[in-house]
MOPAC internal coordinates of N, CA, C and O (Angstrom, degrees):
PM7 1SCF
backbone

  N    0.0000 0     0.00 0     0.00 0    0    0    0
  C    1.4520 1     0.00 0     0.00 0    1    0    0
  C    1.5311 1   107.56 1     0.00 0    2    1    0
  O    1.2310 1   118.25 1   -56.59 1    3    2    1
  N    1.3250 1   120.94 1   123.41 1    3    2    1
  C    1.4861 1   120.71 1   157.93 1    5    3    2
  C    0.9688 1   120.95 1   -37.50 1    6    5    3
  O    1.2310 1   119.37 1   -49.88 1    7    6    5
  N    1.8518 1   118.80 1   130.12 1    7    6    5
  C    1.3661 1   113.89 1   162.41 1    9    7    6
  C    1.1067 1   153.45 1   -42.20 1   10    9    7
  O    1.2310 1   119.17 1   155.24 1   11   10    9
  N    1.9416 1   119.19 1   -24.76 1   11   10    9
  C    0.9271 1   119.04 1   153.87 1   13   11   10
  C    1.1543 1   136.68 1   -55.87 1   14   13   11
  O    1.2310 1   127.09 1   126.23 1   15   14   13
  N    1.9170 1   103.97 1   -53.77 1   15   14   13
  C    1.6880 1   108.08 1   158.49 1   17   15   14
  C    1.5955 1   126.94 1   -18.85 1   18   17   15
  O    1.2310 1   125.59 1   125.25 1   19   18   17
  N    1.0697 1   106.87 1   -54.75 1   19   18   17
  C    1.7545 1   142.41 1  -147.91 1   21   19   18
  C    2.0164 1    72.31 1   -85.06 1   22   21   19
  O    1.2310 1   109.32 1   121.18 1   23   22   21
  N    1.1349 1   137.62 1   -58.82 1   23   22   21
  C    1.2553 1   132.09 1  -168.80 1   25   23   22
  C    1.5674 1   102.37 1   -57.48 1   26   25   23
  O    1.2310 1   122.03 1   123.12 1   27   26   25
  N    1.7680 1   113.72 1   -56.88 1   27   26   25
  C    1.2636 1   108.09 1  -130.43 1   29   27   26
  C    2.1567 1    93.31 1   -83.19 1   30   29   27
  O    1.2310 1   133.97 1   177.53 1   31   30   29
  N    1.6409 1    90.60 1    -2.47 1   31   30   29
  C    1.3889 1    94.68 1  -179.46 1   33   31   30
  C    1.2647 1   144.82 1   -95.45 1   34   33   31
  O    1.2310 1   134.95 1   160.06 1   35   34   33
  N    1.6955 1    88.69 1   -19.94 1   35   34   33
  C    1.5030 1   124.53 1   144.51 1   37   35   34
  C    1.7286 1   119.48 1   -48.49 1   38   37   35
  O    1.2310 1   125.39 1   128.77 1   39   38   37
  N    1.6361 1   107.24 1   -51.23 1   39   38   37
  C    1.2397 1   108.60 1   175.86 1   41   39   38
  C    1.7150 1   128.02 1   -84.95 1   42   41   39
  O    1.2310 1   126.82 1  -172.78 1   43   42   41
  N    0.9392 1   104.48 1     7.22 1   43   42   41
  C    1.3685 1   127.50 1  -154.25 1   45   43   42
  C    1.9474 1    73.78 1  -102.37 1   46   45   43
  O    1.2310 1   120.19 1    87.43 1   47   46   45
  N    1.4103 1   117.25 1   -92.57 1   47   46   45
  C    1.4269 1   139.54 1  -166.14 1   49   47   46
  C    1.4222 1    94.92 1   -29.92 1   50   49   47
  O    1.2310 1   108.83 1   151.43 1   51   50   49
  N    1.3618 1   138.51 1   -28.57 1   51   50   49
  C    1.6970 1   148.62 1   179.20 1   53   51   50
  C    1.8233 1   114.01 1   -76.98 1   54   53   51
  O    1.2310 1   130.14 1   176.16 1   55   54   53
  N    1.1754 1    98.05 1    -3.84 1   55   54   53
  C    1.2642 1   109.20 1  -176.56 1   57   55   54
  C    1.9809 1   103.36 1   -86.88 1   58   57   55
  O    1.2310 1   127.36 1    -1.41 1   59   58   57
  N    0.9415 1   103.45 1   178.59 1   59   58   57
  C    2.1010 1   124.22 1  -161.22 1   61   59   58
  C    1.7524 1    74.33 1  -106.31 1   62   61   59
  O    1.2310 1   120.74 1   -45.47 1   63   62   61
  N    1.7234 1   116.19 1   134.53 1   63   62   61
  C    1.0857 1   147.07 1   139.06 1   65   63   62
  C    1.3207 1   107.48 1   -19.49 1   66   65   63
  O    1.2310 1   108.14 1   165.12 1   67   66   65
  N    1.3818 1   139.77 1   -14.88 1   67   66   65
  C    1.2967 1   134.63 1   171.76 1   69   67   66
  C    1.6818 1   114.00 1  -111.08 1   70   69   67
  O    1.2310 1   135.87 1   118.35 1   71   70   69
  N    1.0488 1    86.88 1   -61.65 1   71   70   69
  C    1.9810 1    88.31 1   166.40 1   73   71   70
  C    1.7392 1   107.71 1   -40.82 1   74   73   71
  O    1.2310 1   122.24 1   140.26 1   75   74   73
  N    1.1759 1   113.31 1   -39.74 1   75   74   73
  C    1.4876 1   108.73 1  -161.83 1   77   75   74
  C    1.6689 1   107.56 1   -83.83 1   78   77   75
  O    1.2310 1   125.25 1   151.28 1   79   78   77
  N    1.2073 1   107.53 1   -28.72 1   79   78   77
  C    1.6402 1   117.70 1   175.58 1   81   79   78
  C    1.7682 1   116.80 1   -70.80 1   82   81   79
  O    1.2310 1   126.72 1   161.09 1   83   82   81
  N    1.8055 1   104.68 1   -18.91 1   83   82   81
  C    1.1651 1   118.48 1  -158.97 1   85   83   82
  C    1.5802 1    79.30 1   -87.98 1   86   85   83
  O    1.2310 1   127.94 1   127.33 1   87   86   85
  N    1.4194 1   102.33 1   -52.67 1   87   86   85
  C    1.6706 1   104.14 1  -174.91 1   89   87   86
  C    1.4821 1   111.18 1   -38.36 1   90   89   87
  O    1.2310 1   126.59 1   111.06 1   91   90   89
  N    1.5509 1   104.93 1   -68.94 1   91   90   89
  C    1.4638 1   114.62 1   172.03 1   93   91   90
  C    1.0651 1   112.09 1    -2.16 1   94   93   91
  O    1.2310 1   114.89 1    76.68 1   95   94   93
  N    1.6266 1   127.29 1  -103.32 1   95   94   93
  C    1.1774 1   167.18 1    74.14 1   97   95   94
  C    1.9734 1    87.38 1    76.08 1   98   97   95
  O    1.2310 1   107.87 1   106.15 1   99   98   97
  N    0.9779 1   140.25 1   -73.85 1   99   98   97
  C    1.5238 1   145.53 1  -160.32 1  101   99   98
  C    1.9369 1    84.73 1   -70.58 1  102  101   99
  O    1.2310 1   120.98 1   120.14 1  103  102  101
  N    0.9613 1   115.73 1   -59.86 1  103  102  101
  C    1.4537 1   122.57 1  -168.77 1  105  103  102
  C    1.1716 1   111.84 1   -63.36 1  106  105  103
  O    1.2310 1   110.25 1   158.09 1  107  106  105
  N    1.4110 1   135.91 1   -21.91 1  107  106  105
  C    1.5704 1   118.50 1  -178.06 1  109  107  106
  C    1.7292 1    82.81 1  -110.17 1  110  109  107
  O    1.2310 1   125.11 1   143.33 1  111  110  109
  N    1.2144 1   107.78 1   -36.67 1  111  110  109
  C    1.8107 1    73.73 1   172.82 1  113  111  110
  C    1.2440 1   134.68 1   -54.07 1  114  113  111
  O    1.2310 1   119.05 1   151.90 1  115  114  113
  N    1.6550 1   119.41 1   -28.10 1  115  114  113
  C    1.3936 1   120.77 1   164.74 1  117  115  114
  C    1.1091 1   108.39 1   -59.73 1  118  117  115
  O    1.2310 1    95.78 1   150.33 1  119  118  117
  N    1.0378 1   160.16 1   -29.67 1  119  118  117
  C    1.4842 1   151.44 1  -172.76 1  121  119  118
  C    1.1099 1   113.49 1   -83.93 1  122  121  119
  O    1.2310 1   106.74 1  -161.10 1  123  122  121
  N    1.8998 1   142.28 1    18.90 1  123  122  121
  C    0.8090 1   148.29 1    84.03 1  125  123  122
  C    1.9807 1    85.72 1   116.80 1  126  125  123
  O    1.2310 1   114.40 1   -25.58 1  127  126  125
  N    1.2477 1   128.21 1   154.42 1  127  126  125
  C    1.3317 1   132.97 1   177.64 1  129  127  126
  C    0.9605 1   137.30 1    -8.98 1  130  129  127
  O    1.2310 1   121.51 1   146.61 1  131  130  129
  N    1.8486 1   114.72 1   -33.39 1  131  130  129
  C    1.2334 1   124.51 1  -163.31 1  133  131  130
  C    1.7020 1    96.84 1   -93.03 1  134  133  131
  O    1.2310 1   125.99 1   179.88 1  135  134  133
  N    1.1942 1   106.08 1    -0.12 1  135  134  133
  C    1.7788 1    99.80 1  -160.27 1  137  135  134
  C    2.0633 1    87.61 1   -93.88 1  138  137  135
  O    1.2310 1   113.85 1  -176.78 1  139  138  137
  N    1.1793 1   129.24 1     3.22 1  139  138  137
  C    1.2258 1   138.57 1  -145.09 1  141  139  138
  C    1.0693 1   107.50 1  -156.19 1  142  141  139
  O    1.2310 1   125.15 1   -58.21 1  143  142  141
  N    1.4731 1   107.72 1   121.79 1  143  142  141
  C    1.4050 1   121.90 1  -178.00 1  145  143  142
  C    1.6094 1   122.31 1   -60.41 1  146  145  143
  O    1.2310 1   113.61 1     3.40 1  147  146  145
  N    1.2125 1   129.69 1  -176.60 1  147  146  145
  C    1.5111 1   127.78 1  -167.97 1  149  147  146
  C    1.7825 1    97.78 1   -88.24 1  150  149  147
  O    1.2310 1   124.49 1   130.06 1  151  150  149
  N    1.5381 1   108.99 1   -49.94 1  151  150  149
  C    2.0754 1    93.65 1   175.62 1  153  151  150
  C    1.7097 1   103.21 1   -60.40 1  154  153  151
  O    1.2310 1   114.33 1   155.44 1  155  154  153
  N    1.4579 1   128.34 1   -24.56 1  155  154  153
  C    1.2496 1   126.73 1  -165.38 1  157  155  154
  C    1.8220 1    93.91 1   -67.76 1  158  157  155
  O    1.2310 1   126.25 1   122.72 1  159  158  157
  N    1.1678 1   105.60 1   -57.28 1  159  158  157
  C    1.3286 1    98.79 1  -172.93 1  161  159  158
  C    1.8496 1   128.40 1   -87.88 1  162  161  159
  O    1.2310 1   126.98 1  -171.76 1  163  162  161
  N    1.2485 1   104.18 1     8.24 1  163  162  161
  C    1.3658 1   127.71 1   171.05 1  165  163  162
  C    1.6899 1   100.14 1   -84.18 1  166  165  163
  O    1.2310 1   119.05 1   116.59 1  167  166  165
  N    1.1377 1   119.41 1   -63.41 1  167  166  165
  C    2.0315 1   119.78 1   153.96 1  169  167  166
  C    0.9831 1   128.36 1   -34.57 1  170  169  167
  O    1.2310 1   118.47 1   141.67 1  171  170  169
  N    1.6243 1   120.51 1   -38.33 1  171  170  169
  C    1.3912 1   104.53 1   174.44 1  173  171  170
  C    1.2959 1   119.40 1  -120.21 1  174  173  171
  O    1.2310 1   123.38 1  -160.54 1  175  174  173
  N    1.6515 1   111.13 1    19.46 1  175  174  173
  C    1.6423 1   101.05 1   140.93 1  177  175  174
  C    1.5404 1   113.55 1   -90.16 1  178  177  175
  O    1.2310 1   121.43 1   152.30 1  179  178  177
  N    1.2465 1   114.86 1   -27.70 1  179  178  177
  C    2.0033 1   109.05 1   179.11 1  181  179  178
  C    1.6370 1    85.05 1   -53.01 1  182  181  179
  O    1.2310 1   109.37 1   124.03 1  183  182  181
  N    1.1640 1   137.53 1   -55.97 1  183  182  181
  C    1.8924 1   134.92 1  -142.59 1  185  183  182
  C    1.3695 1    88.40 1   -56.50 1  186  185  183
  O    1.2310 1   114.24 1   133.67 1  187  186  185
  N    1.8140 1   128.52 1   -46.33 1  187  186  185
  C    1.2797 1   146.73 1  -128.87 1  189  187  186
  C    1.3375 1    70.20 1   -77.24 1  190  189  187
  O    1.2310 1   120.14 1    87.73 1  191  190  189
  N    1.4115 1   117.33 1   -92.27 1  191  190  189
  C    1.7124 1   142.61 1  -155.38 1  193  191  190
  C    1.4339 1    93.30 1   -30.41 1  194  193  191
  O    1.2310 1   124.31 1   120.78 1  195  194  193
  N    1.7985 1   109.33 1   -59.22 1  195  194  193
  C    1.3272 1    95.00 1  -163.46 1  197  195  194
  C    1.6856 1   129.24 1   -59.09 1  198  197  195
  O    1.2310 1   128.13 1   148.62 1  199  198  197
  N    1.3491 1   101.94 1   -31.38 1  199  198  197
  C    1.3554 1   142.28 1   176.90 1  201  199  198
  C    1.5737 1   106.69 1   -37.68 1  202  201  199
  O    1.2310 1   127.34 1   119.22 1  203  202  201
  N    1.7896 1   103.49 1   -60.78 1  203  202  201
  C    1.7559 1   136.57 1  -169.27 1  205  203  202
  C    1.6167 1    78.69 1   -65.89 1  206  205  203
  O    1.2310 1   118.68 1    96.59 1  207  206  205
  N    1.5154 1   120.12 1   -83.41 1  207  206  205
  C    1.4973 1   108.55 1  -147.27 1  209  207  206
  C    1.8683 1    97.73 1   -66.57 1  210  209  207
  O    1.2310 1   104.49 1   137.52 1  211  210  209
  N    0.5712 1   146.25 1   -42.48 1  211  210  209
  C    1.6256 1   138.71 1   167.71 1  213  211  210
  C    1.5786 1   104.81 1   -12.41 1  214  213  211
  O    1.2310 1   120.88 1   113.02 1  215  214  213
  N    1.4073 1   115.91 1   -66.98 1  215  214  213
  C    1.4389 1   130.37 1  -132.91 1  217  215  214
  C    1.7447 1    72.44 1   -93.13 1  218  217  215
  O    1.2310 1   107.46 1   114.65 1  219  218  217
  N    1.3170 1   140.99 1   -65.35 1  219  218  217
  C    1.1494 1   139.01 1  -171.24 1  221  219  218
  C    1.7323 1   105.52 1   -51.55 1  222  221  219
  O    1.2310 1   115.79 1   150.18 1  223  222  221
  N    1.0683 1   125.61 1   -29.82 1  223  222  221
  C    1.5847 1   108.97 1   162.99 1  225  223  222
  C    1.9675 1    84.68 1   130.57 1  226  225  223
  O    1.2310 1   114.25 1   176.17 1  227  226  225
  N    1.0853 1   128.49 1    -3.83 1  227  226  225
  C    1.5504 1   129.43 1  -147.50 1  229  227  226
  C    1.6619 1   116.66 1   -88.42 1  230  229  227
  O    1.2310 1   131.85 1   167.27 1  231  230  229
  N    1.9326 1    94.73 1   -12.73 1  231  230  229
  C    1.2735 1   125.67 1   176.77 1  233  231  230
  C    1.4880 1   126.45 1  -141.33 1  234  233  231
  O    1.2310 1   124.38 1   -46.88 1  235  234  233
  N    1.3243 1   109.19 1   133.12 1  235  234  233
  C    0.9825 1   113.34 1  -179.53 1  237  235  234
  C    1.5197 1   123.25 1   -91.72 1  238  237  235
  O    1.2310 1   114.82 1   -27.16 1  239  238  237
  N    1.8866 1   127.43 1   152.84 1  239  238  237
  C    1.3107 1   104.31 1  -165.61 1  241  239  238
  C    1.5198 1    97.33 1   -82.61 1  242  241  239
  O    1.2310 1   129.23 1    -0.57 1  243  242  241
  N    1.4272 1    99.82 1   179.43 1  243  242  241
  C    1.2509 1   106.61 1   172.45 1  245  243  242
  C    1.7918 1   113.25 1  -133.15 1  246  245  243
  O    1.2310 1   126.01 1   -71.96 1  247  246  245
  N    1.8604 1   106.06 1   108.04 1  247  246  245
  C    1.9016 1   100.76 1  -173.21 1  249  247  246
  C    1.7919 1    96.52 1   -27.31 1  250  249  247
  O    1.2310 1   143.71 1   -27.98 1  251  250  249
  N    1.5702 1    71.53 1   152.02 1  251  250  249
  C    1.9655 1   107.15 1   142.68 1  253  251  250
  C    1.8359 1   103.21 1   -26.64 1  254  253  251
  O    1.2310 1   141.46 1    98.26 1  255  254  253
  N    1.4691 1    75.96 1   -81.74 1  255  254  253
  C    1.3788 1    98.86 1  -165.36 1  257  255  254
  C    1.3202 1   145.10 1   -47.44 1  258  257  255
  O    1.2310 1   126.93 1   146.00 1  259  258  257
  N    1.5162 1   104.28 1   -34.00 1  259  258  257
  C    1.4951 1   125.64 1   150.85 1  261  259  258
  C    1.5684 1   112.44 1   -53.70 1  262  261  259
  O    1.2310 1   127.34 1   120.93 1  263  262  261
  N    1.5206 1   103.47 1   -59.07 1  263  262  261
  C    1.6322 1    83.55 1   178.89 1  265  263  262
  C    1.4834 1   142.51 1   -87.96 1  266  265  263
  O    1.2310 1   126.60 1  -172.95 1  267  266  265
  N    1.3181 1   104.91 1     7.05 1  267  266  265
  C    1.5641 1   123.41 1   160.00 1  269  267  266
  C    1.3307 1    97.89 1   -84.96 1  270  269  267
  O    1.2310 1   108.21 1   146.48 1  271  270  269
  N    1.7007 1   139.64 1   -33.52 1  271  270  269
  C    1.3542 1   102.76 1   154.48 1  273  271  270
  C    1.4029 1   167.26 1   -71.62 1  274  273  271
  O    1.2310 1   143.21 1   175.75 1  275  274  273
  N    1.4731 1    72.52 1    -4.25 1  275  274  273
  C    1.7405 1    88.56 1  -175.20 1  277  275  274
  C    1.7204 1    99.83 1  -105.17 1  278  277  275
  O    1.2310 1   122.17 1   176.59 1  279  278  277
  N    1.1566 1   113.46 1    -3.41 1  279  278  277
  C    1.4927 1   123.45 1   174.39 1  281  279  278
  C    1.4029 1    90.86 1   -73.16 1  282  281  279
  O    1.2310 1   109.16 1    99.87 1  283  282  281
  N    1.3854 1   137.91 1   -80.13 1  283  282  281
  C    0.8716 1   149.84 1  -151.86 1  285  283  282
  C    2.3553 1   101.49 1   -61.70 1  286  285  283
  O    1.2310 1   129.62 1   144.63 1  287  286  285
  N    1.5015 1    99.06 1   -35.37 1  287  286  285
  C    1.2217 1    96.90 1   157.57 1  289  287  286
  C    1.5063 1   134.34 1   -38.69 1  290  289  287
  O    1.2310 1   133.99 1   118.77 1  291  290  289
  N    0.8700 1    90.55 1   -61.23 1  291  290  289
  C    1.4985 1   137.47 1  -175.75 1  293  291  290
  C    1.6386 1   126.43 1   -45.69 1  294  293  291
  O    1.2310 1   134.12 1   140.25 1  295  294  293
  N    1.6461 1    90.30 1   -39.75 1  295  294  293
  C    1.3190 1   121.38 1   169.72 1  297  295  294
  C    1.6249 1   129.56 1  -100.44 1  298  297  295
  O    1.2310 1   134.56 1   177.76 1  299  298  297
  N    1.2297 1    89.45 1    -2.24 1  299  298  297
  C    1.8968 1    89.71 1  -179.74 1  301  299  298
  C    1.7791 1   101.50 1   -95.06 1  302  301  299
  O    1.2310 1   120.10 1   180.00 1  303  302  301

């Protein structure tokens, strides 16, 4: 592994459980569709849509809590 690598991964691993997930998360999104399977990217256009009509007023949220209950419904 290149030294820089070997640096930026070192500094990377020094980061808070959230910064580093955020990182995650920024980094495979750059790698753009192909890095992501077809259900991978079938999920995160439904998230998109759902996401779009949310912010436009078209959806309403739905608690935590409601839907861990009916998950949990769901499952017995």
């Amino acid at each position: 592994m290149p030294v820089a690598l070997e640096k930026i991964e070192q500094d990377v691993l020094g980061l808070s459980q959230h910064e580093r997930a955020f990182l995650a998360d920024r980094l495979i999104s750059s790698l753009g569709d192909e890095a992501l399977g077809d259900v991978d990217v079938a999920w995160v256009a439904e998230a998109e849509r759902r996401y779009q009509e949310f912010k436009e007023g078209k959806r309403q949220p739905i608690p935590a809590t409601a839907v861990f209950a009916e998950a949990d419904r769901l499952n017995k």
